[in-house]
C-alpha positions in Angstrom: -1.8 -40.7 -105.6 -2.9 -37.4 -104.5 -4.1 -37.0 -100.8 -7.2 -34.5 -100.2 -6.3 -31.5 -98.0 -8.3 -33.3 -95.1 -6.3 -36.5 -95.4 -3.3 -34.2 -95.2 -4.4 -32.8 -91.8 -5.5 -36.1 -90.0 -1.5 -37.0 -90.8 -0.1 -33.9 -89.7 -2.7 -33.7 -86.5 -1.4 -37.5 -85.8 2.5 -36.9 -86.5 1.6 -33.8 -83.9 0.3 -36.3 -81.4 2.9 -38.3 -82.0 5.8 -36.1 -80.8 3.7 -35.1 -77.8 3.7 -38.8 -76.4 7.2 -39.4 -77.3 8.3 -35.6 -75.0 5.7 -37.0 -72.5 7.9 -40.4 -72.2 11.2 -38.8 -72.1 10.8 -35.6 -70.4 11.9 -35.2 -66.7 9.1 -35.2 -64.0 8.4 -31.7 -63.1 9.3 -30.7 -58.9 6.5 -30.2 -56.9 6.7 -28.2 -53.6 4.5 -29.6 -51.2 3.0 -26.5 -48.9 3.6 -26.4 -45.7 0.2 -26.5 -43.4 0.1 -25.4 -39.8 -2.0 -27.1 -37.9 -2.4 -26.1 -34.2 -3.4 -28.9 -32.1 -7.2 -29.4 -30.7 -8.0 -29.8 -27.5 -9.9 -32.7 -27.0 -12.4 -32.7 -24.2 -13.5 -36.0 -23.3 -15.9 -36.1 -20.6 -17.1 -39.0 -18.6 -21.0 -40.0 -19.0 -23.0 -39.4 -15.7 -23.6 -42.9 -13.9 -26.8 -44.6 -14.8 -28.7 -44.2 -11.6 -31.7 -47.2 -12.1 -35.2 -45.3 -10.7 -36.4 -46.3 -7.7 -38.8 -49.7 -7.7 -41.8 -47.9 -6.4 -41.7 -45.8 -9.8 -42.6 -49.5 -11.3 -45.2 -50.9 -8.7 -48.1 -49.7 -10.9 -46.8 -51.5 -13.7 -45.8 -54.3 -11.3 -49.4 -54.9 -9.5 -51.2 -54.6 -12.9 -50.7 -56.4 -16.7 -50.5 -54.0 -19.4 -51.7 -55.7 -21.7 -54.5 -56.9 -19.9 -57.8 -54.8 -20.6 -59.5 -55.2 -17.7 -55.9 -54.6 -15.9 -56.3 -56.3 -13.0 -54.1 -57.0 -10.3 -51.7 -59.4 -11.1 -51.1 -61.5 -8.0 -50.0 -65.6 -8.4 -52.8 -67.9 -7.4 -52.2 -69.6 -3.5 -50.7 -72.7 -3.2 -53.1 -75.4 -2.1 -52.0 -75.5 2.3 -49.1 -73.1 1.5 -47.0 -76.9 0.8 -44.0 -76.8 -1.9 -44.7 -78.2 -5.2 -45.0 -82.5 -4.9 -42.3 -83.0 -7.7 -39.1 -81.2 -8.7 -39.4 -80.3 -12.3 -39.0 -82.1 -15.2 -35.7 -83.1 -16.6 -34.4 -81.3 -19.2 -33.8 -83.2 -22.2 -30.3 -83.0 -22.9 -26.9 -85.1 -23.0 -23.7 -84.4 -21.3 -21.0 -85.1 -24.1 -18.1 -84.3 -22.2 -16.5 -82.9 -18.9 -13.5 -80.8 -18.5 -11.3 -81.1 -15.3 -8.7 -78.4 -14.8 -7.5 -78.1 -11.5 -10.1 -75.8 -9.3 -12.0 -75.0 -13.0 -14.9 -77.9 -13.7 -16.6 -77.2 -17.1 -19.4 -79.7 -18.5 -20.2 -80.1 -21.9 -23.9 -80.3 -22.4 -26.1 -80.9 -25.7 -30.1 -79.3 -25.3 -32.2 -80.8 -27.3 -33.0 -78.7 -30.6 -29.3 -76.3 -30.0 -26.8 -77.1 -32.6 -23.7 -77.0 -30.7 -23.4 -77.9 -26.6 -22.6 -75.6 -24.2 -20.4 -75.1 -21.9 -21.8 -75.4 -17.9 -20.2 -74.6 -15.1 -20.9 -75.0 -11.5 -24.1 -73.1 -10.8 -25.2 -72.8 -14.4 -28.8 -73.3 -14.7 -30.3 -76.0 -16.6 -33.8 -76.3 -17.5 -34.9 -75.5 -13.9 -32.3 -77.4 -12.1 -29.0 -76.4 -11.4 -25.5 -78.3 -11.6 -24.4 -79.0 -8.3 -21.8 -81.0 -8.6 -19.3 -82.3 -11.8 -17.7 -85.6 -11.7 -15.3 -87.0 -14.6 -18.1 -89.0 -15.7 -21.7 -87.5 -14.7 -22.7 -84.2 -13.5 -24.7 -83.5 -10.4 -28.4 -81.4 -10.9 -30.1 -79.9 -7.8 -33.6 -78.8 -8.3 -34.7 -77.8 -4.4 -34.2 -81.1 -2.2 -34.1 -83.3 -5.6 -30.7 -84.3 -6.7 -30.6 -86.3 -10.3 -27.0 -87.6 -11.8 -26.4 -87.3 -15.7 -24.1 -89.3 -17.0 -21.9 -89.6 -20.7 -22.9 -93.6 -20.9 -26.3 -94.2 -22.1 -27.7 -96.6 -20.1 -30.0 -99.6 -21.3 -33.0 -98.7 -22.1 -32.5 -95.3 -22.3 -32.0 -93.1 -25.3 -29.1 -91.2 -25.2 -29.6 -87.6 -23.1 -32.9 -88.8 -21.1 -31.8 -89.5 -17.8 -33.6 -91.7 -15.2 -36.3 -91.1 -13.5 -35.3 -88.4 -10.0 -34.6 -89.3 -6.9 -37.1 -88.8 -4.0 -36.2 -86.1 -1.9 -33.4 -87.2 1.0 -34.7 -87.6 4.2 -34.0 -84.7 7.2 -31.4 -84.7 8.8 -29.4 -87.0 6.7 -26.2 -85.6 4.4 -25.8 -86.1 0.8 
């Protein structure tokens, strides 16, 4: 069998390759001098924003007095209350259940569930609630203040009731009696 000159070169070219990988395996690595680099250190200025100074409120009392996004912009100014008397009612109750209450010494927190949020919160003391405010937070109920109108929510739901809707307020104490 005779090979054809270009048969002949594809074998030399591959024995060639051949004795490059094998030296490529077996050859030691080659040193490599890393070069030194001088770096002089920056100095890094790091300056302090001015305070935000708010502008003053008569900057705003255009905006204040009149809507925007009224086009007639007209002064905006609440309507007066029929013989200058409070509102007949506290608000309404928020719809929501109190799951839980944690006592820890001076710390009070109250687990509450709004209607419609997927996890409760937690409440503490002070912590508004759908217009009424927790006053106080007992190991079983919590306290809401709305004005002179104090309502109780508690974790039991009552008969009746479903649970989260509290009863109906209490009527306002009367003066000069403590609660």
């Amino acid at each position: 069998m005779s090979l054809r000159p270009i048969q002949i070169a594809a074998i030399a070219l591959c024995a060639l390759m051949a004795i490059l990988f094998v030296y490529e395996l077996t050859a030691p690595p080659a040193q490599f001098a890393l070069p030194e680099v001088h770096l002089r250190p920056r100095a890094i200025a790091l300056q302090t924003p001015a305070p935000f100074l708010a502008p003053p409120a008569a900057m705003f009392d255009a905006i204040n007095q009149r809507s925007l996004f009224l086009p007639s912009r007209k002064s905006l100014t609440p309507p007066p209350v029929a013989g200058g008397a409070a509102p007949a009612g506290p608000p309404p109750l928020p719809n929501a259940a109190l799951i839980g209450v944690i006592l820890d010494g001076q710390n009070s927190l109250a687990m509450v569930k709004l209607s419609g949020a997927p996890y409760e919160q937690a409440m503490a003391m002070g912590a508004s609630l759908g217009g009424w405010q927790i006053a106080g937070i007992s190991s079983d109920h919590i306290t809401l203040r709305s004005g002179a109108f104090t309502q109780d929510m508690h974790m039991d739901a009552k008969a009746g009731a479903a649970p989260g809707d509290p009863p109906a307020p209490n009527v306002p104490p009367p003066a000069g009696t403590q609660q």
